[in-house]
C-alpha positions as CSV (number, residue, x, y, z in Angstrom):
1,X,15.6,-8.3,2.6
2,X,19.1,-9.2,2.5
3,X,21.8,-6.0,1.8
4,X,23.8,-6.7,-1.7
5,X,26.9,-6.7,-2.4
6,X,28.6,-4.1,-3.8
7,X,29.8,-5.9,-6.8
8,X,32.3,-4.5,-8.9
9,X,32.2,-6.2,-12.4
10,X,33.9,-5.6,-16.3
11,X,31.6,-3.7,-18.7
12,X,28.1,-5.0,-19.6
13,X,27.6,-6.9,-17.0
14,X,25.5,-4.7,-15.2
15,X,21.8,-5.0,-15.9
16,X,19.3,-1.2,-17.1
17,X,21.0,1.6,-15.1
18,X,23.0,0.1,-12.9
19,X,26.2,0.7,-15.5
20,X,25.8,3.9,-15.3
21,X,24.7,4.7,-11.7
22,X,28.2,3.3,-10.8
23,X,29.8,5.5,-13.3
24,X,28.0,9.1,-11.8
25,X,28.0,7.8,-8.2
26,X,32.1,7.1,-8.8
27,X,32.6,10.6,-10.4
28,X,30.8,12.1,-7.8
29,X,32.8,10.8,-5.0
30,X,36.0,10.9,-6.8
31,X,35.5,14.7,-7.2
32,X,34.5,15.4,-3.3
33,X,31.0,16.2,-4.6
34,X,29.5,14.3,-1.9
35,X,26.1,16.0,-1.7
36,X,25.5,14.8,-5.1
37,X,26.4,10.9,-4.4
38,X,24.2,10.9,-1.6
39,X,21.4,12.4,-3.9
40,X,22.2,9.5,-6.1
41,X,22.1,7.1,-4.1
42,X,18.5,8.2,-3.0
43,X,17.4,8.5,-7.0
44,X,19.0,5.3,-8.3
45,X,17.6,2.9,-5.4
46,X,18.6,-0.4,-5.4
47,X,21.1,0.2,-8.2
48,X,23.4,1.6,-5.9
49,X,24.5,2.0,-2.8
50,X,27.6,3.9,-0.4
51,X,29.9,1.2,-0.9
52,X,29.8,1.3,-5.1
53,X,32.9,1.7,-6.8
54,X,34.4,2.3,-10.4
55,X,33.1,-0.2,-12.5
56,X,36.5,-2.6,-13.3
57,X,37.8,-2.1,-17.2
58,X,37.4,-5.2,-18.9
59,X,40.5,-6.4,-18.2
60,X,43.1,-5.5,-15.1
61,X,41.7,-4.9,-11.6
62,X,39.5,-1.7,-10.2
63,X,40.9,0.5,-7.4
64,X,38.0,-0.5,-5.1
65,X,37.8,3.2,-4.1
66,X,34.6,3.8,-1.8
67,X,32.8,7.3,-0.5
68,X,34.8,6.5,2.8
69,X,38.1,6.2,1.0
70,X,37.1,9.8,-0.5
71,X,35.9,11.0,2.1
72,X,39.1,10.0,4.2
73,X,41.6,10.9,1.7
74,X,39.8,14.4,0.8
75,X,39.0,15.6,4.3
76,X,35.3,15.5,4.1
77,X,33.3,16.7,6.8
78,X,32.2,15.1,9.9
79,X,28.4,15.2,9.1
80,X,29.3,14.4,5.6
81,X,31.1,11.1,6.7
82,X,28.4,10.1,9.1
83,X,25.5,10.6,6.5
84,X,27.7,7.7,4.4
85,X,27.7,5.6,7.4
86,X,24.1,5.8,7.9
87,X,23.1,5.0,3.9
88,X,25.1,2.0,5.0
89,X,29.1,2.5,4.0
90,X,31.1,-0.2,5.0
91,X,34.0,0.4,7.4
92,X,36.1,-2.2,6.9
93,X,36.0,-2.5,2.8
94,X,39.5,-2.1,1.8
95,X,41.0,-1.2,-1.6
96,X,43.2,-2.4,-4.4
97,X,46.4,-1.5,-2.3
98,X,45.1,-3.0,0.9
99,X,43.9,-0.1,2.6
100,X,40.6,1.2,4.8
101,X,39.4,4.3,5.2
102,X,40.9,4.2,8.3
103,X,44.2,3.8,7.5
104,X,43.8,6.6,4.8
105,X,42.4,8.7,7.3
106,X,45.5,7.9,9.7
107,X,48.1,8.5,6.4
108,X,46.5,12.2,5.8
109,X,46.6,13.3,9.5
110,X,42.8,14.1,10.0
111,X,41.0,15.2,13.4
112,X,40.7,12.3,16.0
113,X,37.4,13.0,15.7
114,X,37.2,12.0,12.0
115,X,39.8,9.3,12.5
116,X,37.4,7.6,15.3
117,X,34.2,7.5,13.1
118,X,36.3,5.2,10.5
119,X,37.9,2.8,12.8
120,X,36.7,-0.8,12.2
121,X,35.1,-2.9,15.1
122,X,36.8,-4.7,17.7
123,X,35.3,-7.7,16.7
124,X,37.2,-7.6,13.2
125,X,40.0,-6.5,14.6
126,X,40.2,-9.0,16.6
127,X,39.3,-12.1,14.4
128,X,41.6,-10.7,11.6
129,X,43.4,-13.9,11.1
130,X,40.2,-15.9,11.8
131,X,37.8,-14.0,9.2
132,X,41.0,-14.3,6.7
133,X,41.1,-18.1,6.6
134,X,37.4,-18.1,6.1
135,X,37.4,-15.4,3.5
136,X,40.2,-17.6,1.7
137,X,38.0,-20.9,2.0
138,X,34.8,-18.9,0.7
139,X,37.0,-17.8,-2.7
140,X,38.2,-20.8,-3.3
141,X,34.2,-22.2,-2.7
142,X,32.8,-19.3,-5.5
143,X,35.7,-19.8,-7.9
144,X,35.4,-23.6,-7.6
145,X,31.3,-23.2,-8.7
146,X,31.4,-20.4,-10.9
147,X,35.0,-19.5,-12.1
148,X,34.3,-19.5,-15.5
149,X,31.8,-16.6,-15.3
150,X,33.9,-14.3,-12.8
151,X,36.6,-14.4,-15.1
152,X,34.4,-13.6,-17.7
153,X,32.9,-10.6,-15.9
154,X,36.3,-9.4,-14.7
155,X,34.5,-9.7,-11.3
156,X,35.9,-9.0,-7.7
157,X,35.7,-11.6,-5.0
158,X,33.7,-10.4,-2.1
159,X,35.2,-8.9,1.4
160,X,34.7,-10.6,4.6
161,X,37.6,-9.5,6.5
162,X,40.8,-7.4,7.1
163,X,43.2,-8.1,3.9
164,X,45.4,-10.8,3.3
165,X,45.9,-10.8,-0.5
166,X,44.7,-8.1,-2.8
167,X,41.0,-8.1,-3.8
168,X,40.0,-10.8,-1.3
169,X,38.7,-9.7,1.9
170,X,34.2,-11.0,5.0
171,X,34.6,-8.1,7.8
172,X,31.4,-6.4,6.0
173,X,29.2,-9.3,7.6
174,X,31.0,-8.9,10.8
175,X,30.8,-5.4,10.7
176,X,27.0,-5.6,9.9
177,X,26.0,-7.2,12.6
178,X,27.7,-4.8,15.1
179,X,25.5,-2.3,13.6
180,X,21.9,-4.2,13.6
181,X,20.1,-0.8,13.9
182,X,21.3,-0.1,9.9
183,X,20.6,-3.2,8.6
184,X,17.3,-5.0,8.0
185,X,18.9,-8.5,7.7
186,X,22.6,-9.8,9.0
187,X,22.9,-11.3,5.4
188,X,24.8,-10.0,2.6
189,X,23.5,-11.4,-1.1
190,X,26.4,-11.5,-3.6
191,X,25.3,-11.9,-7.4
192,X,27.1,-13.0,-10.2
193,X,26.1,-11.9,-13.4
194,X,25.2,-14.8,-15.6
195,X,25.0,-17.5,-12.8
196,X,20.9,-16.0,-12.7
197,X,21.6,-16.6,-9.0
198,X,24.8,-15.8,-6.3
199,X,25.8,-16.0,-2.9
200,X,23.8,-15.2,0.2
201,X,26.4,-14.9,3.1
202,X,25.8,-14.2,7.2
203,X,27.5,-15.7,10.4
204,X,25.8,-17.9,12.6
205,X,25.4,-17.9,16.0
206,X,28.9,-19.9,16.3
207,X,30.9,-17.3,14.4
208,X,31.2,-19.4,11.4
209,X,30.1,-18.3,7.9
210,X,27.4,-19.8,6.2
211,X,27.3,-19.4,2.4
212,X,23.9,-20.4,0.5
213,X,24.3,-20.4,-3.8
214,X,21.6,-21.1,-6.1
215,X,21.2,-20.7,-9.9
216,X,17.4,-20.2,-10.4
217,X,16.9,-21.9,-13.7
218,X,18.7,-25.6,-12.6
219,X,16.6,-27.1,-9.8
220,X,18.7,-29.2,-7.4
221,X,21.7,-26.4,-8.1
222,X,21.2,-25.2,-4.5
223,X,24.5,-25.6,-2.2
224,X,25.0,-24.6,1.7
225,X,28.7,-24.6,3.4
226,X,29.8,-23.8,6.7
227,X,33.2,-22.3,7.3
228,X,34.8,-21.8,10.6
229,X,37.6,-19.6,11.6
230,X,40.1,-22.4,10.9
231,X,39.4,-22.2,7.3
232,X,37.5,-25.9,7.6
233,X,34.2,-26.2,5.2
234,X,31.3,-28.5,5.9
235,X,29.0,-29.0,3.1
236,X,25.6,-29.0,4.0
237,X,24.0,-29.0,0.7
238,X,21.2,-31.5,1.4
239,X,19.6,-29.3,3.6
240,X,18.5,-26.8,1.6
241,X,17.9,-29.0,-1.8
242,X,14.8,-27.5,-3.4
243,X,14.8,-23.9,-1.1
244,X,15.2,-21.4,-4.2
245,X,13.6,-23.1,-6.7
């Protein structure tokens, strides 16, 4: 099953309790009361997850706050972060000013020992300007199929790497895949309310990123690109004509 997406979307977008789960999990976390996010996350299922944040106002952009954020910039235990980690908290997820847990973590001075269990893996690190040209060819990909409806839903584009422009970041795949024992699948699906459909993402075997997009009531509306470090795209839609209808 692949992991979703944290999505973080405008008012009513959400489907049953998934409004809402956001809404406790991000008080929770914003007030330290990490015990209780963790407990929701167990109760709410696959309506949440660690790496949910505020739900965005209608208009203007969200803070992108995560548990790791909070538990960076509030001095949260060592157990405490490593419980997050486990429930599957993304590292490398940045916020609406840019920065990881890690580099909050780093700002407030905490224990080396805390600082370590944040710091993002080598192969991001490494590949930052790589995973950014992809990341920026993958945006460019979703906003050229479903603009309309992302705009609509006040919706932020998903992470794949370190930062190089507010709000669009793919590190979360690498990042997965350095951590196969947490994961059941490498992929990451990321939905778009509306589209009745989304996005599954992974990286091959080449280091490139594959993106997969479907809209389940249009047969034929399946589409499969490759993108490489350099930020080229390779359509391979033909392939995989027919696969989610």
């Amino acid at each position: 099953m692949n992991t979703q997406y944290p999505i973080n979307v405008g008012p009513g977008c959400l489907q049953g309790e998934a409004e809402q789960a956001n809404e406790d999990y991000a008080n929770a976390i914003y007030n330290g009361h990490f015990e209780e996010a963790l407990e929701l996350i167990q109760s709410y299922g696959l309506s949440l997850s660690a790496n949910s944040t505020r739900n965005a106002k209608k208009e203007g952009k969200p803070k992108l706050w995560t548990a790791l954020h909070q538990c960076a910039f509030l001095g949260a235990s060592k157990e405490t972060i490593e419980k997050f980690i486990q429930r599957g908290a993304f590292r490398s997820l940045k916020n609406s000013e840019g920065k990881t847990a890690y580099d909050l973590a780093v700002m407030k001075c905490r224990p080396t020992d805390i600082v370590e269990l944040f710091k993002l893996p080598a192969e991001i690190t490494e590949n930052e300007k790589g995973i950014g040209l992809m990341e920026a060819t993958l945006h460019k990909h979703i906003l050229d199929r479903v603009e309309e409806l992302i705009k609509k839903n006040n919706q932020s584009l998903p992470q794949v790497a370190s930062s190089f422009e507010t709000y669009k970041e793919v590190a979360p795949l690498f990042e997965m895949r350095t951590r196969e024992e947490e994961f059941d699948d490498d992929r990451l699906y990321y939905p778009v309310p509306g589209m009745y459909g989304g996005f599954s993402l992974w990286i091959n075997s080449e280091d490139k990123l594959v993106a997969e997009s479907w809209v389940r009531i249009c047969g034929g509306s399946e589409m499969r690109v490759i993108i490489d470090k350099e930020g080229n795209l390779v359509d391979e839609s033909e392939q995989v004509s027919g696969t989610y209808a």
